[in-house]
C-alpha positions as CSV (number, residue, x, y, z in Angstrom):
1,X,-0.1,-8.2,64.2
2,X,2.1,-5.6,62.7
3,X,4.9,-4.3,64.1
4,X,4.7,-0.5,65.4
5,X,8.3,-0.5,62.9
6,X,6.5,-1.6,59.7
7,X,3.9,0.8,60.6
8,X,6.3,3.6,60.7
9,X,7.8,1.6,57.6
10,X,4.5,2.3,55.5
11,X,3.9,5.5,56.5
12,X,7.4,6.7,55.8
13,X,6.7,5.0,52.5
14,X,2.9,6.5,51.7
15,X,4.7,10.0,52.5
16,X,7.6,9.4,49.6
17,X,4.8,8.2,47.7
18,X,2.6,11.0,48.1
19,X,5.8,13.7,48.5
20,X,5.7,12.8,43.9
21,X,2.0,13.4,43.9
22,X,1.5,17.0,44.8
23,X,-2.5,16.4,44.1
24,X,-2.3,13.7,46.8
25,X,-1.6,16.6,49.3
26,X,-4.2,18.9,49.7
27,X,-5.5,18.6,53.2
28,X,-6.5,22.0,54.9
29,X,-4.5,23.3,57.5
30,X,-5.8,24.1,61.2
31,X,-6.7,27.8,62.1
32,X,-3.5,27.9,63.6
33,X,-0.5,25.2,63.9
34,X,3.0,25.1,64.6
35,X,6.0,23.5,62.7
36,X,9.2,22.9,64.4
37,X,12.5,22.9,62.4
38,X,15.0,20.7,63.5
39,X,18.4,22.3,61.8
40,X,22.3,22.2,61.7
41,X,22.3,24.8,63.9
42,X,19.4,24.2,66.3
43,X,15.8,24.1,66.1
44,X,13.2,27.0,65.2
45,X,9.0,27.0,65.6
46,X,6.9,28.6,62.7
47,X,3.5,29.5,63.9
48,X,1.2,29.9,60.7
49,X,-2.3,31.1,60.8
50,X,-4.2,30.1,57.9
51,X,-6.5,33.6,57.8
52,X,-3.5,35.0,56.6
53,X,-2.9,33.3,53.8
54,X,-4.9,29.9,53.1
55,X,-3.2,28.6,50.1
56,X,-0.1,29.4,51.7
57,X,-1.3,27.8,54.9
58,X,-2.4,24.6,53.5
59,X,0.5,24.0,51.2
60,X,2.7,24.6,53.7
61,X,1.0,22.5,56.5
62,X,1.1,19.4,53.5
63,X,4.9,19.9,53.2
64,X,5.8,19.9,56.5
65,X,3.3,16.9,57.5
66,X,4.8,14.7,54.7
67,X,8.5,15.3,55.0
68,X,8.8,17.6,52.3
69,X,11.5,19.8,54.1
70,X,13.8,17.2,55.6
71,X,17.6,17.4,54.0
72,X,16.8,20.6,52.3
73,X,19.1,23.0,52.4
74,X,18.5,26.9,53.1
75,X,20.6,27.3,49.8
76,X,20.2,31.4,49.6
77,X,20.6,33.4,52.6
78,X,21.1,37.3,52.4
79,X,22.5,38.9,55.4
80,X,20.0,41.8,56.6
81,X,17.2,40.2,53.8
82,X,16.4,36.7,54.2
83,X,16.7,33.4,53.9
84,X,15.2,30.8,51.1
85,X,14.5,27.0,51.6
86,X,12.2,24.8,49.8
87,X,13.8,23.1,46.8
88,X,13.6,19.3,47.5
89,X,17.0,17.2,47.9
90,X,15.6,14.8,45.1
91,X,15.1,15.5,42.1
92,X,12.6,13.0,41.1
93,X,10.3,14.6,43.9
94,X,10.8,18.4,43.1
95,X,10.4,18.3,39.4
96,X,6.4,18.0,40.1
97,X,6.4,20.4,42.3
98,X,8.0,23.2,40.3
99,X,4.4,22.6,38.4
100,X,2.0,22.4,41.1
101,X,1.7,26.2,41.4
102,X,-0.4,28.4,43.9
103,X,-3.5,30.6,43.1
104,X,-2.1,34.1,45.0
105,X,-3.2,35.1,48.2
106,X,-4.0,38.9,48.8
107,X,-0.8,40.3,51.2
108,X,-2.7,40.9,54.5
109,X,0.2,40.9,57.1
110,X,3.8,42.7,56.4
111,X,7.1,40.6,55.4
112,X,8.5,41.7,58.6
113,X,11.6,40.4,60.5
114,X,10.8,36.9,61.1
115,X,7.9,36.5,58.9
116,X,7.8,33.8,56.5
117,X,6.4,34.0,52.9
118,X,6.3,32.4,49.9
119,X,8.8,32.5,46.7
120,X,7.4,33.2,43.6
121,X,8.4,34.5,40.1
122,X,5.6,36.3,38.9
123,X,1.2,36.2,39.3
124,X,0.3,32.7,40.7
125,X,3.9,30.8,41.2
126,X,4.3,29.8,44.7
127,X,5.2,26.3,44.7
128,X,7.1,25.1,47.7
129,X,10.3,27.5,48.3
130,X,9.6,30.4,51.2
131,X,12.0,32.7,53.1
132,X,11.9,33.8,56.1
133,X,12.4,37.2,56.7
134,X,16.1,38.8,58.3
135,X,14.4,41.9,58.7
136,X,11.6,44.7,58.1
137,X,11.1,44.0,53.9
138,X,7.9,45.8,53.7
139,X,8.6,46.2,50.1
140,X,8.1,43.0,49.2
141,X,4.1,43.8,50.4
142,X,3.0,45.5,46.9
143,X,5.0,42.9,45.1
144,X,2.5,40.2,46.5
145,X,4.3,38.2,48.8
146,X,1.8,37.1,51.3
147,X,3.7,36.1,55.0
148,X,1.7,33.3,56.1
149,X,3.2,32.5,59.5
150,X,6.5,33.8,61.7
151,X,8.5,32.2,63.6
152,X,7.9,32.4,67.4
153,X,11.2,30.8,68.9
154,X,14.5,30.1,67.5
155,X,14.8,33.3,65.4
156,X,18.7,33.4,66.5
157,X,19.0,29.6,65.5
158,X,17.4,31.7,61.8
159,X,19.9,34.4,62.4
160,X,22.7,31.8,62.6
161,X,22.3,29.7,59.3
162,X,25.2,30.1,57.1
163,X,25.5,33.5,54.8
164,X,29.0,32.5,53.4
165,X,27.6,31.4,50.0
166,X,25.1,34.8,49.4
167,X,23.0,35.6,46.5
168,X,22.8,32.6,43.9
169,X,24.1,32.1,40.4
170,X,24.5,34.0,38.5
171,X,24.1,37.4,40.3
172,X,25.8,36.1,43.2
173,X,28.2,32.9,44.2
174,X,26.1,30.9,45.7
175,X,23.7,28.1,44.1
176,X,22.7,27.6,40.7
177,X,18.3,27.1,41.6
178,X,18.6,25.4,37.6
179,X,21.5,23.3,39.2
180,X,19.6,22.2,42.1
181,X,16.3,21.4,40.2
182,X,18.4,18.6,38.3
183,X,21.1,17.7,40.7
184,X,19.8,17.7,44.2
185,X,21.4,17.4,47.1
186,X,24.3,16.0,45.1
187,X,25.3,19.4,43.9
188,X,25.4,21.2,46.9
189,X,27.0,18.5,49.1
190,X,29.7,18.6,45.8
191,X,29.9,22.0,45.3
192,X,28.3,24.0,48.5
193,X,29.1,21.6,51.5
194,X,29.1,24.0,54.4
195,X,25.1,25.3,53.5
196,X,23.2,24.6,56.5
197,X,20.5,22.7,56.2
198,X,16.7,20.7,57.7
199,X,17.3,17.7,59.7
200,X,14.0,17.2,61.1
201,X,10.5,19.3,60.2
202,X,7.2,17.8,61.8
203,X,4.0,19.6,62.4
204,X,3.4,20.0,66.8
205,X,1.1,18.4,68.2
């Protein structure tokens, strides 16, 4: 028989495995799940509704569900904007990801306070950084970013993550996203050790 702890063992290990495969993760979402963030300064719960924006949705739900998130730090946080995440701690796992880019969905709800949305650099970018919203940034709606959830508790656990560092390098003095593709986690623990960060993110049940 195997052990329950080598089960946990190989799945741990199928989700690193997979977490370098970004084709290996394409299951679609539910209608409508929640993902709880475990954090450095308490937990917060993302509903996401997949009507919204199914891309989103799905990529998303795939992240989560494989560990993506865990040990990723929210590395640019605007006071009275928002707050960006998503740029794996590992280098060897985020450098296929900066490939594996999203087909756009169209903008259906508002990036309002709380809302949580995609990064993106241009038409058909989204990979696996999102913000979540500080407040009402309706602006961003004809610039195509497409919320594709909010969170529904913990938004003052949101409010609470660490804005010491501000806008990254090299408008601002917080992180270099260049920096972070190549270093990791290294960097920041180095160079930007009091960013808060995700202990924990798992899909509910």
């Amino acid at each position: 028989l195997i052990s329950a702890l080598a089960v946990a063992t190989l799945a741990g290990a199928a989700s690193a495995q997979n977490l370098s495969n970004p084709a290996a993760l394409r299951e679609q979402a539910p209608p409508v799940y929640k993902a709880k963030f475990d954090t450095t300064k308490g937990t917060f719960v993302v509903e996401v509704h997949r009507d919204w924006a199914p891309n989103g949705a799905d990529r998303f739900y795939n992240l989560v569900k494989n560990g993506f998130y865990e040990n990723v730090r929210f590395f640019r946080v605007i006071s009275g904007f928002m707050v960006q995440f998503g740029i794996h701690g590992d280098p060897k796992v985020s450098a296929p990801w900066r490939e594996a880019q999203l087909k756009d969905d169209p903008v259906k709800q508002s990036n309002k306070r709380g809302y949580i949305t995609y990064a993106m650099a241009g038409p058909n970018t989204r990979t696996s950084q999102v913000f979540i919203n500080f407040g009402d940034n309706a602006s961003l709606d004809s610039q195509g970013f497409s919320p594709f959830g909010r969170v529904v508790t913990g938004m003052e656990v949101v409010d609470k993550l660490n804005a010491e560092y501000g806008e990254g390098a090299p408008r601002g003095r917080g992180p270099d996203q260049s920096r972070m593709q190549m270093e990791g986690n290294a960097y920041l623990t180095k160079d930007f050790g009091r960013l808060d960060y995700v202990t924990k993110a798992t899909i509910e049940k």
